[in-house]
PDB file with one MODEL, atoms N, CA, C and O in Angstrom:
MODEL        1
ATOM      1  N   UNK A   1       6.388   6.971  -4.140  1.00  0.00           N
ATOM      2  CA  UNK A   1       4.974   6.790  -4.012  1.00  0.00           C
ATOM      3  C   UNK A   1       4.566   7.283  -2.626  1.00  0.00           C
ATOM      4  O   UNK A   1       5.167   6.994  -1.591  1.00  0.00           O
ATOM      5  N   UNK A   2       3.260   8.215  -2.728  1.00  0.00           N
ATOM      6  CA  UNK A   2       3.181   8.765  -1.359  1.00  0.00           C
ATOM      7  C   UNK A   2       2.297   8.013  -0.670  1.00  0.00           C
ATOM      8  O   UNK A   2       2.414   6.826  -0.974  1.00  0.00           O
ATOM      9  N   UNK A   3       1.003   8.335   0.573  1.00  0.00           N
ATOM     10  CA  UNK A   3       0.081   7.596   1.025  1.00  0.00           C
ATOM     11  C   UNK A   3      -1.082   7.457  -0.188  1.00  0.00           C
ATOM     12  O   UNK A   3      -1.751   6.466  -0.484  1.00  0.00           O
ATOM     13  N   UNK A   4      -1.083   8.460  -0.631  1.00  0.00           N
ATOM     14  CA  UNK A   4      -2.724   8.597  -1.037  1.00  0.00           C
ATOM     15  C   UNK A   4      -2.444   8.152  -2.730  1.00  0.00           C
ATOM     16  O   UNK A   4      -3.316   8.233  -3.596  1.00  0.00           O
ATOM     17  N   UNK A   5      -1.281   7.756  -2.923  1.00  0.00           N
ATOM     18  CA  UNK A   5      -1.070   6.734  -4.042  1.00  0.00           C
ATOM     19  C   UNK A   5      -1.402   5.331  -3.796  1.00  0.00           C
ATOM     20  O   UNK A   5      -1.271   4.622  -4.794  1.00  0.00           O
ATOM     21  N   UNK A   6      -1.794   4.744  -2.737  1.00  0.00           N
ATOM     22  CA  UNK A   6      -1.645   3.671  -2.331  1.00  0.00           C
ATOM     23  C   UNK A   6      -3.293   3.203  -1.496  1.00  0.00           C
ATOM     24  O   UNK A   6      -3.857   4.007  -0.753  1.00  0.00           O
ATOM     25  N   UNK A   7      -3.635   2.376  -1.669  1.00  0.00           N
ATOM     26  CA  UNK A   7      -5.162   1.885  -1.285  1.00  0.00           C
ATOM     27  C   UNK A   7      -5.304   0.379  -1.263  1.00  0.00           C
ATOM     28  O   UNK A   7      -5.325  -0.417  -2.201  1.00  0.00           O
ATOM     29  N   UNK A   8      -5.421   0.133   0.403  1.00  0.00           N
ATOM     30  CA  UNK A   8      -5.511  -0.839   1.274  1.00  0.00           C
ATOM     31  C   UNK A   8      -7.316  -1.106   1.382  1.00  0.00           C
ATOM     32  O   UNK A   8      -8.184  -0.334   1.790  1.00  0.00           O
ATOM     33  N   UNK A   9      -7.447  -2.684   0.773  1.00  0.00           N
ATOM     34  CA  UNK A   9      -8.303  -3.060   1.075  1.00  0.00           C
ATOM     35  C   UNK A   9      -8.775  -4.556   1.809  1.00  0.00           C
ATOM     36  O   UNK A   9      -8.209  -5.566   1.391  1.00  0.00           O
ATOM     37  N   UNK A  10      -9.739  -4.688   2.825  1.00  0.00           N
ATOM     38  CA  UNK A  10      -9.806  -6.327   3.557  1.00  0.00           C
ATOM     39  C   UNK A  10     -11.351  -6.787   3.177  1.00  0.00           C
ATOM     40  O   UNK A  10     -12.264  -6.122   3.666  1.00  0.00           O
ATOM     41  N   UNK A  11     -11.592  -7.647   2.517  1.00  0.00           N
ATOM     42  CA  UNK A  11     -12.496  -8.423   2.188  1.00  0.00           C
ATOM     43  C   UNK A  11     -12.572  -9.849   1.932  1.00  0.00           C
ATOM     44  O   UNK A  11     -11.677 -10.443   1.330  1.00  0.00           O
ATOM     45  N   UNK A  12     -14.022 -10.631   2.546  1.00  0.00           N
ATOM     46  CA  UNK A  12     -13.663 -11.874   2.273  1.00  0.00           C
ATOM     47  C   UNK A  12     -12.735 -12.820   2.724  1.00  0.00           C
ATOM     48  O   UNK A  12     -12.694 -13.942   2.219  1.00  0.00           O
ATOM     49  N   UNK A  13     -11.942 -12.455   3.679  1.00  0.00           N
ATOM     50  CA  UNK A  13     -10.659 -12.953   3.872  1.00  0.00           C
ATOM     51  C   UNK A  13      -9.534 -12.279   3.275  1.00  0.00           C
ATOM     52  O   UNK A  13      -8.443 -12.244   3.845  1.00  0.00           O
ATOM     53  N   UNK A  14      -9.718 -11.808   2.291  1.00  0.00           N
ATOM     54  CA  UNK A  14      -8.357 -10.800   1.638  1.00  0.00           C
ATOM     55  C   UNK A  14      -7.620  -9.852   1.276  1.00  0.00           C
ATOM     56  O   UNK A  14      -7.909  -9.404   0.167  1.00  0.00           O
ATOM     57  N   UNK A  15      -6.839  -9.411   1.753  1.00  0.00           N
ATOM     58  CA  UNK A  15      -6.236  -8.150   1.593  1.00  0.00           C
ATOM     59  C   UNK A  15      -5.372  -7.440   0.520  1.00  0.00           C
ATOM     60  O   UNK A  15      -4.149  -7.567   0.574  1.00  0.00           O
ATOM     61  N   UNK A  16      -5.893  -6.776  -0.351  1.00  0.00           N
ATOM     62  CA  UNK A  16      -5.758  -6.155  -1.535  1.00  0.00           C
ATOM     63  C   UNK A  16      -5.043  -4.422  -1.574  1.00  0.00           C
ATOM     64  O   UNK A  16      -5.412  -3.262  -1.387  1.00  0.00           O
ATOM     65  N   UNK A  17      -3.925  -5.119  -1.911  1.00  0.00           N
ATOM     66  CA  UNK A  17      -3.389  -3.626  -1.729  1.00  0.00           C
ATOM     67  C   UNK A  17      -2.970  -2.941  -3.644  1.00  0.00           C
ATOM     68  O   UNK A  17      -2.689  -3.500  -4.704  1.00  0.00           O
ATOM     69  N   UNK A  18      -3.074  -2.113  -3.390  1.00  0.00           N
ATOM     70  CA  UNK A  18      -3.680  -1.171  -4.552  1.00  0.00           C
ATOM     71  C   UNK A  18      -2.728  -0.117  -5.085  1.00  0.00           C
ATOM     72  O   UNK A  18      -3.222   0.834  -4.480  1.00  0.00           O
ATOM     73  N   UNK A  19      -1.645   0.459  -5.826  1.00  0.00           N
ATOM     74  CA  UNK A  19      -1.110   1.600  -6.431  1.00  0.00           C
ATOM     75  C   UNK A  19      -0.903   2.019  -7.152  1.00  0.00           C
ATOM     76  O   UNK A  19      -0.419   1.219  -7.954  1.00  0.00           O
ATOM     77  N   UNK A  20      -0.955   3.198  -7.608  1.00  0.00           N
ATOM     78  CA  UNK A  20      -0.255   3.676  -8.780  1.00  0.00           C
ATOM     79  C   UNK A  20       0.551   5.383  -8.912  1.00  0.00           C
ATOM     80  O   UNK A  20       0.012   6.341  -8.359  1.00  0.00           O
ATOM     81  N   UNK A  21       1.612   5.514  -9.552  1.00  0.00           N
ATOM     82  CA  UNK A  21       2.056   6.417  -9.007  1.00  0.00           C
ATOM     83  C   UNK A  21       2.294   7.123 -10.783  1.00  0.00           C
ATOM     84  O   UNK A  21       2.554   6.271 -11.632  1.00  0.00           O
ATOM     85  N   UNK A  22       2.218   8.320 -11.172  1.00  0.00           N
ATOM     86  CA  UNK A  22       2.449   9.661 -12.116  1.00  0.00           C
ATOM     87  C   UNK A  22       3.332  10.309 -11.820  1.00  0.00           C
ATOM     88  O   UNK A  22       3.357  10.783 -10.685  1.00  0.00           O
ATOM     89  N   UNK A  23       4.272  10.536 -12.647  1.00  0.00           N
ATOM     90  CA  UNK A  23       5.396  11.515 -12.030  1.00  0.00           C
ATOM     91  C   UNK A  23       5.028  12.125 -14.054  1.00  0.00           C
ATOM     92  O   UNK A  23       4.588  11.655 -15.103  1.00  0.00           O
ATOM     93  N   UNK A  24       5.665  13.592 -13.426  1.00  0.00           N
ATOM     94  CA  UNK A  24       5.799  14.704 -14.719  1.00  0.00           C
ATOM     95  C   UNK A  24       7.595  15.459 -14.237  1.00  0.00           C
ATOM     96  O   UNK A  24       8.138  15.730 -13.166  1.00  0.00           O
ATOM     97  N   UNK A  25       7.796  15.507 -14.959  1.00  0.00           N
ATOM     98  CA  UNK A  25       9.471  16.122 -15.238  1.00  0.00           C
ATOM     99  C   UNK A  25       9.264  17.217 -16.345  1.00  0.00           C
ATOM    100  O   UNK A  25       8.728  17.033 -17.438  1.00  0.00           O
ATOM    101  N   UNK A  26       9.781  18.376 -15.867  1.00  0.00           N
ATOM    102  CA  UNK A  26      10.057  19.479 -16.728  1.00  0.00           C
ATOM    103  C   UNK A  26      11.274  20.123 -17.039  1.00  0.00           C
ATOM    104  O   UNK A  26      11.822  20.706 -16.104  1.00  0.00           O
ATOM    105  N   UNK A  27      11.926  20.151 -18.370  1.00  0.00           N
ATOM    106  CA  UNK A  27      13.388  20.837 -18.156  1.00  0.00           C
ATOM    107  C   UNK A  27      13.194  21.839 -19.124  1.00  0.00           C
ATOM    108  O   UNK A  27      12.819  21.422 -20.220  1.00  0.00           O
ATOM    109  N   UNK A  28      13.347  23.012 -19.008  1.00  0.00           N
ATOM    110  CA  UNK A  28      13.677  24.212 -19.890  1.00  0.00           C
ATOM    111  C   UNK A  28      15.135  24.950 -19.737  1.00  0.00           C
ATOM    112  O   UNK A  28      15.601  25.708 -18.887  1.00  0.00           O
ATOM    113  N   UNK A  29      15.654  24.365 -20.983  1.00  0.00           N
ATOM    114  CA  UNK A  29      16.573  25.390 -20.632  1.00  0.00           C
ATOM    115  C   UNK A  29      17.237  26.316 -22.369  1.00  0.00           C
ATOM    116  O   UNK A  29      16.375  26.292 -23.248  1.00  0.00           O
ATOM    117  N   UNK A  30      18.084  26.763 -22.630  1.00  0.00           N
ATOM    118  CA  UNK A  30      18.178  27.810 -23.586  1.00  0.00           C
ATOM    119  C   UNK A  30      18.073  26.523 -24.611  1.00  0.00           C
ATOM    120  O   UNK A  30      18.611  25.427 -24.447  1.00  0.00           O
ATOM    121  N   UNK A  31      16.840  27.140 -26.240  1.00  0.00           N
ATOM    122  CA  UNK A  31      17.252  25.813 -27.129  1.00  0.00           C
ATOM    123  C   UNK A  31      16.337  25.210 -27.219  1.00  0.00           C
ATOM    124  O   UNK A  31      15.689  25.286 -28.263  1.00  0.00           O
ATOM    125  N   UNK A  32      15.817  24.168 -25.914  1.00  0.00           N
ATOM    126  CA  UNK A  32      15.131  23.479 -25.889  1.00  0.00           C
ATOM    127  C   UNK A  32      14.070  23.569 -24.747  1.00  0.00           C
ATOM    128  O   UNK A  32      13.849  24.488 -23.959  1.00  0.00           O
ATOM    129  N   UNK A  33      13.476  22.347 -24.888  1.00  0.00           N
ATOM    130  CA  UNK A  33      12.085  22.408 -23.814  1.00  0.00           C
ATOM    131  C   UNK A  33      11.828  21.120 -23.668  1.00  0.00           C
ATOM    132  O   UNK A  33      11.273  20.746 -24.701  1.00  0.00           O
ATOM    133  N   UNK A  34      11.991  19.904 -22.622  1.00  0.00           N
ATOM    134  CA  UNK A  34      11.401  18.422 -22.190  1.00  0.00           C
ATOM    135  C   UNK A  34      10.405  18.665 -21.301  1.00  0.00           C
ATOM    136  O   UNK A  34      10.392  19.461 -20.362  1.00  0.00           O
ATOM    137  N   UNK A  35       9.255  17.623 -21.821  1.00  0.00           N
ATOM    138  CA  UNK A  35       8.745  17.393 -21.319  1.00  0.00           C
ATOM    139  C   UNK A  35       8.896  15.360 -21.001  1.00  0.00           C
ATOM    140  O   UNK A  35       9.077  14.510 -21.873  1.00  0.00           O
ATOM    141  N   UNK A  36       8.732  15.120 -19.423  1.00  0.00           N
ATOM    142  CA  UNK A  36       8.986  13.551 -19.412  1.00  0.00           C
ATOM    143  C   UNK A  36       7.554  13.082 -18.656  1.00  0.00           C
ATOM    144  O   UNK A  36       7.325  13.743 -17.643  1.00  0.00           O
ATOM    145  N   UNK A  37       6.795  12.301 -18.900  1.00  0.00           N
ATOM    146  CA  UNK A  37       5.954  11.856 -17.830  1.00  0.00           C
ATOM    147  C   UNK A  37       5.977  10.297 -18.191  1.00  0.00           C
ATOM    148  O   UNK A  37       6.055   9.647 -19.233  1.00  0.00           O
ATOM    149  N   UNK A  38       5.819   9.871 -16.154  1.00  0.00           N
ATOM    150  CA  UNK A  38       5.936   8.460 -16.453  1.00  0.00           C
ATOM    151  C   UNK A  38       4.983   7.638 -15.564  1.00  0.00           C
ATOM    152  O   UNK A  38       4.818   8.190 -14.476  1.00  0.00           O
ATOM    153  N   UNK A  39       4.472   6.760 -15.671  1.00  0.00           N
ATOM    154  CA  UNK A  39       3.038   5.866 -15.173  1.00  0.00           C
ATOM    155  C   UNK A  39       3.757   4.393 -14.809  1.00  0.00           C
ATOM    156  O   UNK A  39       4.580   3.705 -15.412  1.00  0.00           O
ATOM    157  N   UNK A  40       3.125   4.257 -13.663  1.00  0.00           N
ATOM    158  CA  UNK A  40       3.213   2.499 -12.883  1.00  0.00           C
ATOM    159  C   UNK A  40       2.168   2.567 -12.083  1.00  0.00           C
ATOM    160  O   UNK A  40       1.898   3.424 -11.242  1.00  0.00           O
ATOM    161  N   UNK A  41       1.452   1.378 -12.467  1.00  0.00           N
ATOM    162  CA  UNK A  41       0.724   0.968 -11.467  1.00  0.00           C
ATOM    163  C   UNK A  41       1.262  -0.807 -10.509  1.00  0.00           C
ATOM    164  O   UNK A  41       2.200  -1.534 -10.838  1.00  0.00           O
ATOM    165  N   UNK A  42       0.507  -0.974  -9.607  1.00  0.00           N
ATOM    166  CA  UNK A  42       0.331  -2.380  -9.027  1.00  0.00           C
ATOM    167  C   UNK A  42      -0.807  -2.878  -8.442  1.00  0.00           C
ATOM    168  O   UNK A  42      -1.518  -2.036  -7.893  1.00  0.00           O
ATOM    169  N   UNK A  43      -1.151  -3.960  -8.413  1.00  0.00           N
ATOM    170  CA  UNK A  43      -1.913  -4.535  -7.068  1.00  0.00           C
ATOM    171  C   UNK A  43      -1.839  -6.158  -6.728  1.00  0.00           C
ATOM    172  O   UNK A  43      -1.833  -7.029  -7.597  1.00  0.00           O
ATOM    173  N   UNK A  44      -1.792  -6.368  -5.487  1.00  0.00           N
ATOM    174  CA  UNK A  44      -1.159  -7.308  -5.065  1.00  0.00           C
ATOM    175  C   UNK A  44      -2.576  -7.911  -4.157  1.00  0.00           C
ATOM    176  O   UNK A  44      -3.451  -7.080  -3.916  1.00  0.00           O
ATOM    177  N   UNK A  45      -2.746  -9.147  -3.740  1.00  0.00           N
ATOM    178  CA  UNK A  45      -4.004  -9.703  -3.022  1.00  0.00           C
ATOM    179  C   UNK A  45      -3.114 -10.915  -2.322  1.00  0.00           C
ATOM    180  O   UNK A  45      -2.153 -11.470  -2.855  1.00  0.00           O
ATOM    181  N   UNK A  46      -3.589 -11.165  -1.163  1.00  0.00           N
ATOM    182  CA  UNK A  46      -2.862 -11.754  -0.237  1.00  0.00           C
ATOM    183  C   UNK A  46      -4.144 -12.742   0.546  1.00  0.00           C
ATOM    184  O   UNK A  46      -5.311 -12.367   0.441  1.00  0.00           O
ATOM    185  N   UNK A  47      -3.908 -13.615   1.077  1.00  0.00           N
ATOM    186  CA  UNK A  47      -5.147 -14.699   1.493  1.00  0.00           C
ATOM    187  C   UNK A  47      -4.769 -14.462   3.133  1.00  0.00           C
ATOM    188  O   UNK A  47      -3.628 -14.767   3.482  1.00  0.00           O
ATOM    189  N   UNK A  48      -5.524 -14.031   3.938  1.00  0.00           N
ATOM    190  CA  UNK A  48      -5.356 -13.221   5.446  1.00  0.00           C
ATOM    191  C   UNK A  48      -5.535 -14.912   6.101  1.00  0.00           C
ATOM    192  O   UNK A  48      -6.569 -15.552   5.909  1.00  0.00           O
ATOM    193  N   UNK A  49      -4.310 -15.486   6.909  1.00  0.00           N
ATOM    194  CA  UNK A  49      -4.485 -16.338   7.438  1.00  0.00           C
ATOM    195  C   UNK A  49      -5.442 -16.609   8.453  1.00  0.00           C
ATOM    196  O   UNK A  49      -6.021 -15.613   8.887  1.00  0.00           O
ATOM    197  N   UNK A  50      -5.814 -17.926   9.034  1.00  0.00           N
ATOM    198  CA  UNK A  50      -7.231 -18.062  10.106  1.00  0.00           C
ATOM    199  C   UNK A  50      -6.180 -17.441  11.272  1.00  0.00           C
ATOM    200  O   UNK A  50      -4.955 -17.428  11.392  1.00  0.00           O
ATOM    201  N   UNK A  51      -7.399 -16.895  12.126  1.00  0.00           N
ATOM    202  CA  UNK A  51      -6.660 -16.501  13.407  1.00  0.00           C
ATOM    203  C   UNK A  51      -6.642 -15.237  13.818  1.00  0.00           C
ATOM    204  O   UNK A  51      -6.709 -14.842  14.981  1.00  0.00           O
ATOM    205  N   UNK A  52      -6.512 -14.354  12.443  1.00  0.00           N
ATOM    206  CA  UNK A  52      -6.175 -13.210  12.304  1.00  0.00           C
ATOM    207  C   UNK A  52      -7.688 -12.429  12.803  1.00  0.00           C
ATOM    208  O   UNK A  52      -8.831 -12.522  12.355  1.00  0.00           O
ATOM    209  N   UNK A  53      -7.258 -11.848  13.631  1.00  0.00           N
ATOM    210  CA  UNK A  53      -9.066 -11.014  14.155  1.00  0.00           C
ATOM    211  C   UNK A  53      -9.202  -9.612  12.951  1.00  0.00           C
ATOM    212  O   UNK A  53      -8.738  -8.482  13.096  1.00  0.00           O
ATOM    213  N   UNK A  54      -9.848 -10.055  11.991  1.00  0.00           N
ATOM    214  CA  UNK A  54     -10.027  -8.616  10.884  1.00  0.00           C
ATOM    215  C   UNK A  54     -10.544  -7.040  11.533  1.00  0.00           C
ATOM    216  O   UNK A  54     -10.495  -5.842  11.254  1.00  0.00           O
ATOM    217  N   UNK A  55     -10.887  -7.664  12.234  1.00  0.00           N
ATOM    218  CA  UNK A  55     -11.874  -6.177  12.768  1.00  0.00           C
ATOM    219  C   UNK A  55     -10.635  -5.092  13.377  1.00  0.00           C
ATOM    220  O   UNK A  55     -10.924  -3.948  13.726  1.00  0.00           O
ATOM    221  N   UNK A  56      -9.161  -5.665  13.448  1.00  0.00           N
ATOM    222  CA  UNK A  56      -8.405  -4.894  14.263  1.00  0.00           C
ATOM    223  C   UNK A  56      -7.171  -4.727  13.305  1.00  0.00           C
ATOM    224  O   UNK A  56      -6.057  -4.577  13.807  1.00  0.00           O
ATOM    225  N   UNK A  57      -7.334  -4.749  11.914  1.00  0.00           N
ATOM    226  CA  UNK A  57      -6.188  -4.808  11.405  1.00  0.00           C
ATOM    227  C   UNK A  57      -5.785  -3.193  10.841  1.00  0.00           C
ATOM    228  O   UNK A  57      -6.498  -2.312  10.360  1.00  0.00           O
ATOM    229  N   UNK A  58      -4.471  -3.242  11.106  1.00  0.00           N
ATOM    230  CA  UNK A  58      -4.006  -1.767  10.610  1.00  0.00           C
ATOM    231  C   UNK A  58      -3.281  -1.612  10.303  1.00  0.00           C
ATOM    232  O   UNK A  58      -2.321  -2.309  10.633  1.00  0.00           O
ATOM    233  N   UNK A  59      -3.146  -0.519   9.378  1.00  0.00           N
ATOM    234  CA  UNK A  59      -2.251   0.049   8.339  1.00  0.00           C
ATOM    235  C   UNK A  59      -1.968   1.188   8.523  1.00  0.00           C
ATOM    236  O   UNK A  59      -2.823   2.072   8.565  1.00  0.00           O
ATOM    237  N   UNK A  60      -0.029   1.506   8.751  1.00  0.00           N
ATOM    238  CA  UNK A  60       0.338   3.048   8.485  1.00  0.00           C
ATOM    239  C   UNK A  60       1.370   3.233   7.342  1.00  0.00           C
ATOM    240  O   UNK A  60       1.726   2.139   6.904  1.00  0.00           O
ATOM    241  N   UNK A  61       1.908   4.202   6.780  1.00  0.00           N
ATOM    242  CA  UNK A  61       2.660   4.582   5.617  1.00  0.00           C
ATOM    243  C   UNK A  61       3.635   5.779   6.476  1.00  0.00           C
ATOM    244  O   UNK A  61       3.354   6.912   6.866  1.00  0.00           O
ATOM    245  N   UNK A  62       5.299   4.692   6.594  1.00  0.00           N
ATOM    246  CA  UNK A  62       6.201   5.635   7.140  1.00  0.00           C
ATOM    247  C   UNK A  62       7.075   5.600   6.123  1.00  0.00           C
ATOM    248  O   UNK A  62       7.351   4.595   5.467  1.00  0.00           O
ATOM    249  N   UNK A  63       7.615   6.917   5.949  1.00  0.00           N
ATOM    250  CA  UNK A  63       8.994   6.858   4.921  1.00  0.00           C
ATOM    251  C   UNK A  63       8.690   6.071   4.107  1.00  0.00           C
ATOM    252  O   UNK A  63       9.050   4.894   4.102  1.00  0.00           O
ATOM    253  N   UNK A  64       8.150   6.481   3.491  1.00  0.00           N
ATOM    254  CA  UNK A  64       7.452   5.488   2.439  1.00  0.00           C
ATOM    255  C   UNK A  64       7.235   3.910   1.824  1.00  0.00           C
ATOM    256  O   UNK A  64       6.931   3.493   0.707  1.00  0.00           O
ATOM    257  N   UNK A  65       7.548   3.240   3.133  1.00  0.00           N
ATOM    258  CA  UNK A  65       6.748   2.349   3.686  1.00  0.00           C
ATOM    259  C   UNK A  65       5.154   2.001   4.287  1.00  0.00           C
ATOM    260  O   UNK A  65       4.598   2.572   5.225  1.00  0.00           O
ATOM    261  N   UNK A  66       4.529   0.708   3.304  1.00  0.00           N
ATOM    262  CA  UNK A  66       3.350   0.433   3.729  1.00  0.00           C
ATOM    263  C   UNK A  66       3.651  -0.634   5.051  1.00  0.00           C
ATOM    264  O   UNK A  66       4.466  -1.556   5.087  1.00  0.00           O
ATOM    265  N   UNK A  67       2.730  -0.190   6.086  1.00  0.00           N
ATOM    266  CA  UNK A  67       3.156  -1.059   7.254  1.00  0.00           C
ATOM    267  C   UNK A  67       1.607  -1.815   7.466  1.00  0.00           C
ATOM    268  O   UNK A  67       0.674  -1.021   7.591  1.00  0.00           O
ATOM    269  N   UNK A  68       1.294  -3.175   7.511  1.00  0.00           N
ATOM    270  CA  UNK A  68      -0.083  -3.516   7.724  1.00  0.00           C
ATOM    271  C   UNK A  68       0.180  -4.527   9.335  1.00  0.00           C
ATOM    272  O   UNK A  68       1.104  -5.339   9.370  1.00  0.00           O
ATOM    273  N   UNK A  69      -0.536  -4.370  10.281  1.00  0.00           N
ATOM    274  CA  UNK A  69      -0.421  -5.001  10.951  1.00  0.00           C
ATOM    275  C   UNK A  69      -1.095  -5.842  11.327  1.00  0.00           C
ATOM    276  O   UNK A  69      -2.113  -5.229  11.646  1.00  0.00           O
ATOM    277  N   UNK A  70      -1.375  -7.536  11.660  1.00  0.00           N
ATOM    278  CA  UNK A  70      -2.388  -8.707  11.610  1.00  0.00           C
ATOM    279  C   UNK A  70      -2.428  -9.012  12.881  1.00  0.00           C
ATOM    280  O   UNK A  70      -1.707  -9.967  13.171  1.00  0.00           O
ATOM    281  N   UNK A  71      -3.207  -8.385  14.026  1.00  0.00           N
ATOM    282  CA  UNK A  71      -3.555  -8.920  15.339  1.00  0.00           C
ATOM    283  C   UNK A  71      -3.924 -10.399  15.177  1.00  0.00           C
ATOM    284  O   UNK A  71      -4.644 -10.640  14.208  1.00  0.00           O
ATOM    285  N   UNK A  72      -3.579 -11.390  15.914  1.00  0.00           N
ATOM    286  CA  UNK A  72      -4.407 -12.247  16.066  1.00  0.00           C
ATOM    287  C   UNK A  72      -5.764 -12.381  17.249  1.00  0.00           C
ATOM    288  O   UNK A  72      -6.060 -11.593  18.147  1.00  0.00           O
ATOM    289  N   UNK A  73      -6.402 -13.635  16.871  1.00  0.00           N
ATOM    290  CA  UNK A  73      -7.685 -13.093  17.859  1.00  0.00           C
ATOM    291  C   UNK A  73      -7.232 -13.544  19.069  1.00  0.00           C
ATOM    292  O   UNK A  73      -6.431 -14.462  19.246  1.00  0.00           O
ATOM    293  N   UNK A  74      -7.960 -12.629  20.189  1.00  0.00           N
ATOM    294  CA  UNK A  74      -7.753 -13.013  21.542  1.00  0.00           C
ATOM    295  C   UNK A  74      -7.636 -14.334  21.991  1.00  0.00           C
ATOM    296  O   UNK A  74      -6.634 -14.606  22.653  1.00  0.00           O
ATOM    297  N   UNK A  75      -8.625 -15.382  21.717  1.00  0.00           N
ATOM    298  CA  UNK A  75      -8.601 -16.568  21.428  1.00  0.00           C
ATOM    299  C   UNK A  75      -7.329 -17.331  21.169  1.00  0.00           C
ATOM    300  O   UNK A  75      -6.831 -18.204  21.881  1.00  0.00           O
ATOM    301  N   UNK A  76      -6.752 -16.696  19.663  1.00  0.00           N
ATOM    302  CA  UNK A  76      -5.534 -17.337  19.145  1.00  0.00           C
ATOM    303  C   UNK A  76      -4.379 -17.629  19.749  1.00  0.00           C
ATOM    304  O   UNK A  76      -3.596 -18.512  19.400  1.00  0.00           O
ATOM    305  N   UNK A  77      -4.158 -16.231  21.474  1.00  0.00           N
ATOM    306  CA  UNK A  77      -2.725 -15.585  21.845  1.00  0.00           C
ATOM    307  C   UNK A  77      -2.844 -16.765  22.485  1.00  0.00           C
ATOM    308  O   UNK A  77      -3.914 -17.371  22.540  1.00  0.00           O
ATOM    309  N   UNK A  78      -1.312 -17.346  23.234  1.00  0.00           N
ATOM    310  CA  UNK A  78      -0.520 -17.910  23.697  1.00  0.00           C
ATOM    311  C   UNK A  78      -0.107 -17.052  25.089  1.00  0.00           C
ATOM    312  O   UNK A  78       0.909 -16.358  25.147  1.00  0.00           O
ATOM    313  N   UNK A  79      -0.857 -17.178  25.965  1.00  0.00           N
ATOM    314  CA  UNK A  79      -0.037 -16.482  27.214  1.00  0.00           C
ATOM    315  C   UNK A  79       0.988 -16.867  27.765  1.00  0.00           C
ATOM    316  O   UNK A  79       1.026 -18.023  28.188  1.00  0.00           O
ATOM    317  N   UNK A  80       1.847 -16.200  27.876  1.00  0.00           N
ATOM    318  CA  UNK A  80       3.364 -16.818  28.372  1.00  0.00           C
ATOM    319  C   UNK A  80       3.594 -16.170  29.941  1.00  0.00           C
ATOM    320  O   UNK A  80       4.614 -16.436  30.575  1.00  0.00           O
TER     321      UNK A  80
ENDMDL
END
């Protein structure tokens, strides 16, 4: 599944993440001819704990990993 299979959303408090991925397979060879295609979707919703400052939250897609990250609010930190 690549990035743009995948759709991150924050509302309300909640974060809704979104996918679905199409794959097509072709084999020709002497004889015959396949065709394979195959479909999955998901979506998942998550309740964004208090604390969490929304306005700063972010998301990257490495190696095909979704990475979301939950700042808390300035307020929340613990200075050590």
């Amino acid at each position: 599944m690549g990035e743009k299979d995948v759709e991150v959303k924050f509302a309300d408090g909640v974060l809704r993440i979104k996918g679905e991925k199409q794959e097509e397979r072709v084999e020709r060879k002497r004889g015959y001819h396949m065709r394979e295609r195959s479909f999955g979707s998901f979506e998942r919703s998550f309740q964004v704990p208090e604390g969490v400052d929304a306005d700063t939250i972010k998301t990257s897609f490495k190696k095909g990993k979704l990475i979301v990250t939950f700042p808390k609010r300035r307020e929340q930190r613990v200075e050590k």
